[in-house]
N, C-alpha and C positions, 0 to 999 in steps of 0.2 A: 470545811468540807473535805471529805475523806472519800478520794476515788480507788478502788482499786486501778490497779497500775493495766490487769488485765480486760477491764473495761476502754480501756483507751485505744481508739482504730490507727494501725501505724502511721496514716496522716497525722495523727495528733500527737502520735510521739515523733514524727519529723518535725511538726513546729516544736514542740519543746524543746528538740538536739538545737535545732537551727537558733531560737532565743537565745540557748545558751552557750552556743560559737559564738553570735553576734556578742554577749554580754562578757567575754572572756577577751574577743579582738579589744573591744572600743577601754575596758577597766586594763588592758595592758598597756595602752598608748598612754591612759592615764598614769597608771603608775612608773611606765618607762618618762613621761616627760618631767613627772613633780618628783623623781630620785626617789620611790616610793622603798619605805624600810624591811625588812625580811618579816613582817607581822604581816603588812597588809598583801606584801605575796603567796605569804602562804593562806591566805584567806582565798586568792585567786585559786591556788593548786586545788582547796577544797572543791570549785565547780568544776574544775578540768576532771577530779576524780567524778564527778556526780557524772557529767557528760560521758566518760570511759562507761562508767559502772552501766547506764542509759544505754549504749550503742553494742555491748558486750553480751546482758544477762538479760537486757530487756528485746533486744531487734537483733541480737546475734550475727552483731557485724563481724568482720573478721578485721581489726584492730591490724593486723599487722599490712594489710597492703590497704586499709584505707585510713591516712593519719585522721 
């Protein structure tokens, strides 16, 4: 299913930020405790980037006084 992104009420792009904090915290304790390798980190950075790109272009947060 294909939503535009501008169909979505910013409740619904707060749950999406908020899954993908939640899904960023819990995959770094994973790969902080198993000595995870520079692949599956950078796999993380790709949502870190999706969650910026999300809080930036989509809800025009201001990135620099809210990490």
């Amino acid at each position: 299913m294909n939503i535009p992104y501008s169909k979505l009420s910013s409740e619904q792009w707060e749950q999406v930020t908020s899954a993908l904090r939640f899904y960023i915290s819990v995959k770094t304790g994973e790969l902080q405790a198993f000595n995870a390798g520079d692949r599956e980190w950078q796999e993380l950075v790709e949502y870190e980037n999706t969650l910026s790109d999300i809080e930036y272009f989509i809800l025009m947060k201001d990135l620099t006084n809210n990490p």
